[in-house]
VEXLO-715552 format. One record per residue (C-alpha): residue in three letters; x, y, z. Coordinates in nm, 2 decimals. Layout:
<atoms>
{atom "ALA" {X Y Z}}
...
</atoms>
This chain:
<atoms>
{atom "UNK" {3.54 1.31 1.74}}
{atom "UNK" {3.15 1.33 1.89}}
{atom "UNK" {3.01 1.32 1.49}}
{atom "UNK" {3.12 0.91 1.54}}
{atom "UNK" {2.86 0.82 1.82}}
{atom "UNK" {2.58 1.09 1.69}}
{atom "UNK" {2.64 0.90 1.37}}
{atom "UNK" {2.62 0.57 1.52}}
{atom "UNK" {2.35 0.65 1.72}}
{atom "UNK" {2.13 0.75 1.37}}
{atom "UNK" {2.21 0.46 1.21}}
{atom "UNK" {2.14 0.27 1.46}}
{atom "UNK" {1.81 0.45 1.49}}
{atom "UNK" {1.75 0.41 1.11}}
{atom "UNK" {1.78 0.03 1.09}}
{atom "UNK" {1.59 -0.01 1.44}}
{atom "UNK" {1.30 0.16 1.23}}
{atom "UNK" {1.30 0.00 0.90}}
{atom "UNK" {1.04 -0.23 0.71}}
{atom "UNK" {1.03 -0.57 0.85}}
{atom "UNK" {1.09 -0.83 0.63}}
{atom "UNK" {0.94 -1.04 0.37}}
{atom "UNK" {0.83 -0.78 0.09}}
{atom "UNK" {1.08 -0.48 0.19}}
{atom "UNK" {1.35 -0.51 -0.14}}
{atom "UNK" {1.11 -0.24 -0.32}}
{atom "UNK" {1.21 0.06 -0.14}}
{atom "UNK" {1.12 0.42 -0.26}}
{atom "UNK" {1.35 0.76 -0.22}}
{atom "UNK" {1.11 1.08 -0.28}}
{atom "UNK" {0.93 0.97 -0.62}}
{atom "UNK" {0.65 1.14 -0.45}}
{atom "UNK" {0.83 1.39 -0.27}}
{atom "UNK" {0.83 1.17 -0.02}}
{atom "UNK" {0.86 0.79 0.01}}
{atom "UNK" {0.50 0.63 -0.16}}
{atom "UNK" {0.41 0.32 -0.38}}
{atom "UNK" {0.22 0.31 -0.70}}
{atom "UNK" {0.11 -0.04 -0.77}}
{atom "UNK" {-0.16 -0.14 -1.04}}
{atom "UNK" {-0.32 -0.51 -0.99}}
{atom "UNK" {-0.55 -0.68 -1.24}}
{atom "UNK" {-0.78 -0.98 -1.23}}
{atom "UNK" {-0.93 -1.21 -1.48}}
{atom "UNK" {-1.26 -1.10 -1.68}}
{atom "UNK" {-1.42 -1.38 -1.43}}
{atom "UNK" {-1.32 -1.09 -1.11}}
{atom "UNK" {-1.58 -0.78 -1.12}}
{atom "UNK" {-1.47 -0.47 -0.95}}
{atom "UNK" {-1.80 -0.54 -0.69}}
{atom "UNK" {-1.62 -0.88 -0.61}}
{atom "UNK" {-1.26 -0.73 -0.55}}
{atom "UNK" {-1.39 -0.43 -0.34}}
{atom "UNK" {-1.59 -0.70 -0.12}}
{atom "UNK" {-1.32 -0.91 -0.05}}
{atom "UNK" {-1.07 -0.57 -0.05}}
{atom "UNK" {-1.33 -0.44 0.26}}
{atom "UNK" {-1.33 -0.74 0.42}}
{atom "UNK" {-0.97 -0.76 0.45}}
{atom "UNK" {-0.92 -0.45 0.58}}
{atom "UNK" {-1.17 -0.51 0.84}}
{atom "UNK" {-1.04 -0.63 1.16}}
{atom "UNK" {-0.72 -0.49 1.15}}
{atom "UNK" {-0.61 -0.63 0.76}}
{atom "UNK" {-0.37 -0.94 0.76}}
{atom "UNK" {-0.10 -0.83 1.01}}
{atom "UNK" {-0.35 -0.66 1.25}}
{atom "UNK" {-0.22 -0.28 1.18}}
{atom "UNK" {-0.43 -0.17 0.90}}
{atom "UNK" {-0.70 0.08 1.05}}
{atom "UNK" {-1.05 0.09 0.95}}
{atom "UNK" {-1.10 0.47 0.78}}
{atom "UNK" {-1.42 0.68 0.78}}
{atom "UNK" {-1.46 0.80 0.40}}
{atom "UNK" {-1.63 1.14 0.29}}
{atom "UNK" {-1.94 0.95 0.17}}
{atom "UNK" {-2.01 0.77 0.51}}
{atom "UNK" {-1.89 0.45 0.51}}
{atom "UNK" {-1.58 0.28 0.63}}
{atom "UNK" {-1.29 0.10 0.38}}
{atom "UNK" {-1.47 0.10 0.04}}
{atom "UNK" {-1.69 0.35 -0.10}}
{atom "UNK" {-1.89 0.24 -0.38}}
{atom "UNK" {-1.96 0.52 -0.65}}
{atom "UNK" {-2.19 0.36 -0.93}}
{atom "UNK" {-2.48 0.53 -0.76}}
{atom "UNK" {-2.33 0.87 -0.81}}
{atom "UNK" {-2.30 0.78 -1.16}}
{atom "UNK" {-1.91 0.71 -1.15}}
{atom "UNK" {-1.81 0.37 -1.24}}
{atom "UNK" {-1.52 0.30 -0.98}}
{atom "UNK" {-1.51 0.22 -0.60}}
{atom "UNK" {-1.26 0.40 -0.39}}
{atom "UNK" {-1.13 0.29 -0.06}}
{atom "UNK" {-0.87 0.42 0.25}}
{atom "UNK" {-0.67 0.26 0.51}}
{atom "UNK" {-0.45 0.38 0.74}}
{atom "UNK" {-0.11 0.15 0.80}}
{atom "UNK" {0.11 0.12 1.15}}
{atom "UNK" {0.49 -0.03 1.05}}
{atom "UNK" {0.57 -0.37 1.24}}
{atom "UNK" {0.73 -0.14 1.51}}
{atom "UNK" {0.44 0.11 1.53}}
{atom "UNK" {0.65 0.40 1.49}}
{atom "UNK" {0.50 0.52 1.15}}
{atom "UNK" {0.15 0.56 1.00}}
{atom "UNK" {0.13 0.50 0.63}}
{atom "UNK" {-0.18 0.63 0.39}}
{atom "UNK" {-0.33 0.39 0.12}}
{atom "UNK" {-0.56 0.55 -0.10}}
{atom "UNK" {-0.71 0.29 -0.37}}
{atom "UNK" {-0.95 0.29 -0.70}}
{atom "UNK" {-1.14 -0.04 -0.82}}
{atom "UNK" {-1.29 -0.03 -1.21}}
{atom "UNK" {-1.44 -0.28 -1.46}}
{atom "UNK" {-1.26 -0.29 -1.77}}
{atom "UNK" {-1.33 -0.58 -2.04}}
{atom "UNK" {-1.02 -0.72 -1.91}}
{atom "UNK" {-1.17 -0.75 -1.58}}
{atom "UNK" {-1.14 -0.55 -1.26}}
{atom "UNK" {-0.85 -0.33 -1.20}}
{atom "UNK" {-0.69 -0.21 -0.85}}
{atom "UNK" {-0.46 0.08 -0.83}}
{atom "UNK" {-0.32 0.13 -0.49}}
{atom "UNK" {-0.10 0.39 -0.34}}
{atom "UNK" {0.05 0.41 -0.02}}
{atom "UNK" {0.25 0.75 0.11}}
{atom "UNK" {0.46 0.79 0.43}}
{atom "UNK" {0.25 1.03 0.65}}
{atom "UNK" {0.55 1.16 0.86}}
{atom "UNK" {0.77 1.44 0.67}}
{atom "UNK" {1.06 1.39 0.55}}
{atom "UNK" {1.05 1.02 0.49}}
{atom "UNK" {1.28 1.07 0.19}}
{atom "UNK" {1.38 0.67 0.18}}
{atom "UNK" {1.16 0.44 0.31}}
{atom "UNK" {1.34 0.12 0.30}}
{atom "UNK" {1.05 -0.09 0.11}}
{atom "UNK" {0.74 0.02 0.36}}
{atom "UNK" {0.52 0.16 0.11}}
{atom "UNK" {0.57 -0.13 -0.14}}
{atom "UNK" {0.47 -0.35 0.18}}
{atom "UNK" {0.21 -0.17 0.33}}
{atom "UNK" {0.00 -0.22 -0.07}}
{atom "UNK" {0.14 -0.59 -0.10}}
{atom "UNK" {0.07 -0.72 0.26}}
{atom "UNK" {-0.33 -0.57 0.17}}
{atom "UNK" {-0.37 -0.73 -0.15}}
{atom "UNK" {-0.22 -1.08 -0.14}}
{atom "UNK" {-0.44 -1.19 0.10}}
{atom "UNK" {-0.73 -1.06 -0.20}}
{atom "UNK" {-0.60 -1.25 -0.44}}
{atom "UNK" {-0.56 -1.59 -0.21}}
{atom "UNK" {-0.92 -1.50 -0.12}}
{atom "UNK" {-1.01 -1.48 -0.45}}
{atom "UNK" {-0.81 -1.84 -0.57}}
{atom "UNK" {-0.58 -1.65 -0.77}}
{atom "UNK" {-0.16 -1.59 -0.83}}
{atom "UNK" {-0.08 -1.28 -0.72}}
{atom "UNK" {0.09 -1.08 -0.98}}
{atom "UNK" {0.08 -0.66 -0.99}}
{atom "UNK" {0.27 -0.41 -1.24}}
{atom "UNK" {0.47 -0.05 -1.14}}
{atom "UNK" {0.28 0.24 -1.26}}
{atom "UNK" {0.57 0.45 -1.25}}
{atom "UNK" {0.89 0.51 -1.13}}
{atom "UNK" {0.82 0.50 -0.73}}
{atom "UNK" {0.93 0.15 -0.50}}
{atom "UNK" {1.12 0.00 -0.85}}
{atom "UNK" {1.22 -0.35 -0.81}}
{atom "UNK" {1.58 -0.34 -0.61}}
{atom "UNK" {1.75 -0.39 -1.01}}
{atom "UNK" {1.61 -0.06 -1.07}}
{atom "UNK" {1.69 0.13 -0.76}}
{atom "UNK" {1.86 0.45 -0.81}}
{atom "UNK" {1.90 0.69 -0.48}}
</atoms>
């Protein structure tokens, strides 16, 4: 008879936890292990990597569109976006650290920028940084989106991205 209120009392918990709405359907259940994101964004030939990482660092900055992005220090010095054409790589890499809407949780995004002929290319990927985030309900997928719509407004363009794999699949797709 007491598993009915501990019960309660987790789901309760759970929901009182979960991704705020809009951008939250795309929820992950250990792809990774644990709960992550693997999106892949491109722009038009027009967009060079150096003009998405600018406007990518400047977003960040500040606190990123909803305030709770953190500013990251990154092994070569620099905060947000580290720029590795001078070391003879052609791709910028960049960092932030997420807080969830009810600052419970800190989420990792981890992100490359390259030139391709096609234009520039951003792969992002976020992870849940506590253990044993098996189910995320749609964070990680949120904590990429919210940080790159704001880049492609910026820029003056639709925003449109592509799954790499088989982590946060479109709610259709959602097997647990």
């Amino acid at each position: 008879m007491m598993l009915k209120p501990l019960y309660t009392i987790v789901v309760i918990s759970m929901i009182a936890q979960a991704c705020v709405a809009p951008d939250c359907d795309n929820q992950d259940c250990g792809s990774c292990a644990n709960a992550c994101c693997k999106l892949t964004f491109t722009f038009p030939p027009s967009m060079t990597s150096t003009d998405v990482a600018t406007v990518l660092n400047n977003t960040i900055m500040g606190g990123g569109p909803d305030g709770r992005y953190f500013e990251t220090t990154l092994a070569e010095g620099v905060h947000n976006v580290a720029d590795l054409h001078p070391l003879g790589v052609p791709v910028y890499i960049a960092k932030t650290i997420h807080t969830t809407a009810k600052r419970v949780y800190n989420d990792s995004i981890d992100m490359t920028i390259t030139d391709s002929a096609g234009g520039a290319t951003l792969r992002a990927f976020s992870i849940s940084q506590v253990g044993g985030a098996y189910c995320d309900a749609g964070q990680n997928f949120k904590n990429i989106v919210t940080l790159i719509k704001p880049v492609y407004e910026k820029l003056g363009l639709n925003f449109s991205y592509a799954h790499v794999d088989d982590s946060c699949p479109p709610p259709s797709n959602f097997i647990q």
